[in-house]
DRENZATI-968679 format. One record per residue (C-alpha): residue in one letter; x negated, y, z negated. Coordinates in steps of 0.25 Angstrom, whole numbers, plus 5000, padded with zeros to 4 digits. Example, Ala and Ser with C-alpha at 12.3 -4.5 7.8 and 13.67 -1.06 7.14 Angstrom:
a495149824969;s494549964971;
This chain:
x522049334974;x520549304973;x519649364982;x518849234986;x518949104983;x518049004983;x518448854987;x518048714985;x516948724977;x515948664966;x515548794956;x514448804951;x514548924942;x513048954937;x513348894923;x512548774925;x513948694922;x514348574931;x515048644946;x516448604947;x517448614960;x518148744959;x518748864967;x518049014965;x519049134964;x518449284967;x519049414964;x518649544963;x517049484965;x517149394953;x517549244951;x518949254947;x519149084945;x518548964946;x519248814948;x519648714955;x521048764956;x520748924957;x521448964973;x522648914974;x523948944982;x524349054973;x524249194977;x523549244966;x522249124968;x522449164984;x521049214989;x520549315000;x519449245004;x519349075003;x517949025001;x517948885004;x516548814997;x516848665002;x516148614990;x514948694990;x514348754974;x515048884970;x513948944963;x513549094958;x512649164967;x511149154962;x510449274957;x508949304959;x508449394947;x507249434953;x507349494967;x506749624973;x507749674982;x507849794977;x507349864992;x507849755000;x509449784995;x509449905005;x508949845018;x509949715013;x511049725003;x511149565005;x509849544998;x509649435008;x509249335008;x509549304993;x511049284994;x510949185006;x510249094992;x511449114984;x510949234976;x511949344972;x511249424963;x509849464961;x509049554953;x507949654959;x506949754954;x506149664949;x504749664946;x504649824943;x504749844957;x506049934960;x506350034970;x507050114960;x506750224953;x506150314962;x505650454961;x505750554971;x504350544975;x504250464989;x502950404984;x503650324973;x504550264983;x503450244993;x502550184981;x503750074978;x503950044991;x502350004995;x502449924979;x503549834982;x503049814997;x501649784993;x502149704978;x503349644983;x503349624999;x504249715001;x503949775017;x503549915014;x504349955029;x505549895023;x505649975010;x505450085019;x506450055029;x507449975021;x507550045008;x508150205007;x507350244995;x508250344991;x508850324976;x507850374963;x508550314951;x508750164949;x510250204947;x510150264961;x509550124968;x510650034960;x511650114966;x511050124979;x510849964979;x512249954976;x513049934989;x512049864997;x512149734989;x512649614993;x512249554980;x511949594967;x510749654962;x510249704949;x509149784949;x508149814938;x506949934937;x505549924940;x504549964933;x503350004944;x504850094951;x504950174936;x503450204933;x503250234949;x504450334945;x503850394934;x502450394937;x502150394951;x500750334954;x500450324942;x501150224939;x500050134945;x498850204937;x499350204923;x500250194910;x501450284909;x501350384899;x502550394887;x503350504896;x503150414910;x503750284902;x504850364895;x505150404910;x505150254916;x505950224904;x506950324907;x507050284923;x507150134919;x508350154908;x509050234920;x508850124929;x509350034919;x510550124917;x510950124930;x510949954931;x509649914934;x509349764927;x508049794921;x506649814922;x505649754929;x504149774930;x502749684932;x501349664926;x501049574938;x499649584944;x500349544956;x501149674957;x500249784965;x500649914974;x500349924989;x499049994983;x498649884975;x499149944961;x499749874951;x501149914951;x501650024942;x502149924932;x500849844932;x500349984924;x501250004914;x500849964900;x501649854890;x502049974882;x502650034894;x503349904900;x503949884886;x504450024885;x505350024897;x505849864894;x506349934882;x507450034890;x508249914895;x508649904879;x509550004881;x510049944894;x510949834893;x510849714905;x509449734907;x508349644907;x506849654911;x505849574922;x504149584921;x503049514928;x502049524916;x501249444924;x500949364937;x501249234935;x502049264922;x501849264906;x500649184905;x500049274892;x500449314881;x500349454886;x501249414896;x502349374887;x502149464876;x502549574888;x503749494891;x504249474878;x504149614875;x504849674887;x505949574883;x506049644868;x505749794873;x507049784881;x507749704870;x507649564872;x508049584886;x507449474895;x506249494903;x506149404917;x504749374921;x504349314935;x504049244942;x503749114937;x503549004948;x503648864943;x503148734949;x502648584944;x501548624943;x501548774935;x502848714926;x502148714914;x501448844917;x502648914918;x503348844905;x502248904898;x502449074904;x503749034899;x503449044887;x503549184888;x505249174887;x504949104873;x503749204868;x504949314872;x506149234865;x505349224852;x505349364851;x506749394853;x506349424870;x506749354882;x505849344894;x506249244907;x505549194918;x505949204932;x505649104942;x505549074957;x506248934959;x505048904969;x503748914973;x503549044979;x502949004995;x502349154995;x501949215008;x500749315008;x500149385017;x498749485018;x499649605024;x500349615010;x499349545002;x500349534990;x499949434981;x498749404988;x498049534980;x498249454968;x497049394972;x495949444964;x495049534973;x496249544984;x496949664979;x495949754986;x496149705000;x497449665001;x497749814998;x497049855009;x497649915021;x498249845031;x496949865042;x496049875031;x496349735024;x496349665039;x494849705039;x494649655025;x495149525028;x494549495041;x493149525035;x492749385033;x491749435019;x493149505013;x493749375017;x492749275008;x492949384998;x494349364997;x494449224997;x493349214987;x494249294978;x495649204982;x494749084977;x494449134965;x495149114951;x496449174949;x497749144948;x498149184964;x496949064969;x498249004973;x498449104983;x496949084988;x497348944994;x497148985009;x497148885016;x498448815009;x499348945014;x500348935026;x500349035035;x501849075038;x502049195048;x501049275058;x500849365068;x499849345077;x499649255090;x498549215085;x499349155073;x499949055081;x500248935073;x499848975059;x501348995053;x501648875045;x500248815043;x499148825032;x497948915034;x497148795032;x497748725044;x497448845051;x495948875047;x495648735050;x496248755063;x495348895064;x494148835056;x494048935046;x494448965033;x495748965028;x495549095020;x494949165035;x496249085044;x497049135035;x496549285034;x496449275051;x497949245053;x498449365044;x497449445052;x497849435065;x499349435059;x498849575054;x498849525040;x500549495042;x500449335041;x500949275029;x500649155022;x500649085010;x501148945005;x502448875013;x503648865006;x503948705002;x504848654993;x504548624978;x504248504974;x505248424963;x504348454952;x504148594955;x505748614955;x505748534942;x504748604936;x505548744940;x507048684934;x506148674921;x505848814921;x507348854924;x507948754913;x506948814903;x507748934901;x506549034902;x506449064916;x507649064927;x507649054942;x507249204947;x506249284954;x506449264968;x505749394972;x506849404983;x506649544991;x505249554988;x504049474995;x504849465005;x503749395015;x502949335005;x504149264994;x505349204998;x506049144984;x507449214987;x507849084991;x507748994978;x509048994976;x509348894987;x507848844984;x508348784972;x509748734975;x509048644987;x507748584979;x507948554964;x509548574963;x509748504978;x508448424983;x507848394968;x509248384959;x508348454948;x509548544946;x510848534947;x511548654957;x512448694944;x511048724936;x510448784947;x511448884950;x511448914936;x509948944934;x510049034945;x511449104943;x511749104928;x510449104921;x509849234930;x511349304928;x510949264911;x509749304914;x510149444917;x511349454910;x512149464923;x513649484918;x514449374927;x513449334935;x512849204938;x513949114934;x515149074944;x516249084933;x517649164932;x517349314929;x515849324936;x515549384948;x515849314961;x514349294966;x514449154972;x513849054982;x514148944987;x513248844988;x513148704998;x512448604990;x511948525001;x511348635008;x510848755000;x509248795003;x508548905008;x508348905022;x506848925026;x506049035023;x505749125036;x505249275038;x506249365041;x506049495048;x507149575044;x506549685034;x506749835036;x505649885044;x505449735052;x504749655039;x505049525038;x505449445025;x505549295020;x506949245021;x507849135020;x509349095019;x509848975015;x510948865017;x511948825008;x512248965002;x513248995012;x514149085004;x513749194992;x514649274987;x514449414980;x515749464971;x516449384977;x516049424992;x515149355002;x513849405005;x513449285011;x514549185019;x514049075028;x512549095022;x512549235031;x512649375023;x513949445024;x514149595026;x514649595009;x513849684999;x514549654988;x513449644978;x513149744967;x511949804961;x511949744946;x511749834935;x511449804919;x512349814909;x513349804918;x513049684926;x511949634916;x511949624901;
């Protein structure tokens, strides 16, 4: 007798092959049988549960290999809202920025909780409220992470979380001495042991601490980056992710680091992110993907991950994240919360600012005042600012848009957030993004999901591209999309039978409405430990999503089910 069967639909198996109308058979949390005939009247093809599909895609459930959800898994096993887009496996502790190892120094845990509030928007009050904190070893958080899950994570070991171990505060003033490395080496090869997926770390000038500290990893050395890439030698399943620098490989320098990682640790495959691709920046990108050939040449392998849209960020002067990327902005957007207010309501700080936003440097972009949408405030005296241009509004006010703009988050006490509005690509900009992914050098990946969470929403772009290029645009057909975003991450990985819907893999399925499947609107959310909020969105046409064979998501509403399973290598990786 199976367990659940699934009727009366079109499979779409991950494979990229052509669908074809069959039944799904589940037994024990893997596909027992696939065809047009599997279900019968016999008893043995007799089922517990019927699951009838009317003619929607069977598809295996999309993973998202670059998530930070490694804090949000103890507030919400369900990982929301990335399984209501179809994902079923994702892959956190990314970046460097784990929450595991600790030491038994309180500070240390303090120190990582104020890095990933300030580096990756995660509200200070929630990692306080929401998260125990109450594991050392890596082997300990795994096993703690275990039972909560409603899908399947793997989790890799970070970089800025072992030298913060190992070197308390130094670890943001210097180099590790020969004994301090041979210590990280030894916390990361047991972390390995336990399961973790990897290693991650960054060089990103982007990545500083809540004091405005490059993080931990940001001062190590090459030799010392190279040196703990090599432990994974000894661990089979593993595989390495490094931001080597913002915006990507675009030196020599760069790449040369890449490559290296890739040989230190054997030829295992270092991801890079994040690479955002449009019309206009296509050839751009071809070019820092040149890096994956430098690396093949000699004997290496080094991927890029990119985000299947354009990121609509949402900033904000309380946080100040990206925005201290800005030449000569580090210093005030650090500042404490009263003091920063007075900074920017000076009006001469002001023209500073702004004279150093206009400037040249590769964030001028974000210096575009007057083009930004202002999305959420606070204030009475804010009424009728969500949803217009700050341009619209100084007109209006009869001042600048820098000063309009800097006098809404004022008097919302720094909390409003703007940026620019989410709209859909254009055609080109989705063709130019399909010619990345059939490249073979980059895959569909770092979605940030669990980290940014008022600033980024990219979780949903799964059901993101099965509505504009596969649906709205037919620049790809469903099979191939459901394969480069199922089978190539699980290969990718080396995930053992994952990503394809085939007899013998695990039962991670969707069930996908063709005519319907999108993400539903973008909104803020506040339903954060401690009262923060969060971007968030469901979707229609993802009704049901199955883990191991059982529903965590039927009717597109989460289910009470935690079936899901924290993913270890050389086990679940090879």
């Amino acid at each position: 007798m199976y367990d659940v069967l699934i009727r009366g639909g079109w499979v779409v198996d991950g494979t990229g092959d052509e669908r074809r109308l069959a039944n799904v058979a589940i037994t024990d949390g893997r596909i027992t049988a696939i065809g047009p005939d599997i279900g019968g009247t016999s008893p043995d093809e007799a089922a517990r549960t019927v699951l009838e599909a009317d003619g929607r895609a069977v598809c295996p459930g999309f993973i998202d290999v670059h998530t930070h959800y490694d804090a949000q898994v103890f507030w919400d096993g369900t990982l929301s809202p990335s399984p209501l887009h179809g994902v079923t496996t994702v892959i956190g502790g990314n970046c460097g920025f784990t929450i595991a190892p600790l030491s038994d120094n309180p500070a240390d845990g303090e120190y990582l909780m104020r890095m990933l509030s300030r580096v990756e928007g995660m509200p200070l009050e929630s990692l306080r409220e929401g998260v125990p904190w109450n594991w050392r070893t890596t082997a300990e958080y795994l096993d703690a992470v275990d039972p909560l899950l409603a899908v399947n994570a793997g989790f890799k070991v970070g970089h800025s979380a072992i030298r913060r171990v190992v070197m308390g505060d130094e670890a943001t003033r210097r180099e590790a001495t020969d004994a301090e490395l041979e210590a990280m080496a030894t916390l990361l090869s047991d972390g390995l042991s336990a399961g973790a997926m990897g290693f991650s770390s960054t060089w990103s000038t982007t990545h500083n601490d809540a004091e405005g500290r490059p993080v931990p990893s940001r001062h190590a050395s090459r030799d010392e980056v190279l040196a703990l890439c090599s432990v994974l030698v000894d661990h089979p399943g593993t595989s390495l992710e490094m931001l080597a620098a913002a915006g990507g490989p675009t030196d020599d320098e760069s790449k040369s680091l890449l490559c290296d990682m890739s040989l230190a640790a054997g030829g295992r495959q270092v991801n890079w992110n994040v690479m955002q691709v449009t019309a206009s920046t296509v050839d751009e990108c071809f070019e820092k993907l040149e890096a994956s050939s430098y690396a093949a040449e000699r004997g290496g392998r080094v991927v890029a991950l990119t985000i299947p849209m354009v990121i609509a960020a949402r900033f904000s002067m309380a946080s100040g994240f990206v925005l201290d990327a800005i030449p000569g902005w580090a210093e005030v957007m650090f500042l404490p919360h009263e003091e920063k207010k007075r900074v920017l309501a000076d009006p001469a700080e002001r023209r500073r600012l702004d004279d150093l936003a206009q400037g040249d440097h590769p964030f001028r972009r974000l210096a575009n005042w007057g083009a930004m949408t202002i999305f959420d405030t606070v204030a009475p005296e804010n009424d009728g600012c969500d949803g217009r241009t700050v341009a619209d509004i100084a007109a209006e006010r009869g001042c600048g848009a820098f000063d309009a703009l800097l006098d809404i988050c004022l008097a919302d006490d720094l909390l409003t957030s703007f940026g620019r509005p989410d709209v859909p690509a254009s055609v080109a900009d989705w063709q130019a993004r399909v010619d990345i992914w059939r490249d073979g050098r980059a895959v569909i990946g770092a979605s940030d999901a669990g980290a940014h969470l008022d600033l980024l929403a990219t979780f949903n772009y799964p059901t993101r591209v099965l509505a504009e290029p596969v649906r709205q645009h037919g620049l790809l057909s469903l099979e191939e999309a459901i394969h480069r975003m199922t089978a190539v991450q699980a290969d990718l990985y080396g995930l053992v039978d994952r990503g394809r819907l085939v007899e013998g893999a695990h039962a991670d399925v969707i069930l996908i409405d063709e005519a319907t499947v999108d993400s539903d609107p973008v909104a803020m959310r506040p339903d954060l430990p401690g009262g923060a909020a969060r971007l968030y969105a469901g979707a229609t046409g993802i009704d049901d999503v199955l883990v191991a064979g059982v529903p965590v998501v039927a009717d597109g509403a989460f289910t009470k089910y935690r079936p899901g399973r924290v993913l270890r290598s050389g086990t679940d990786s090879r």
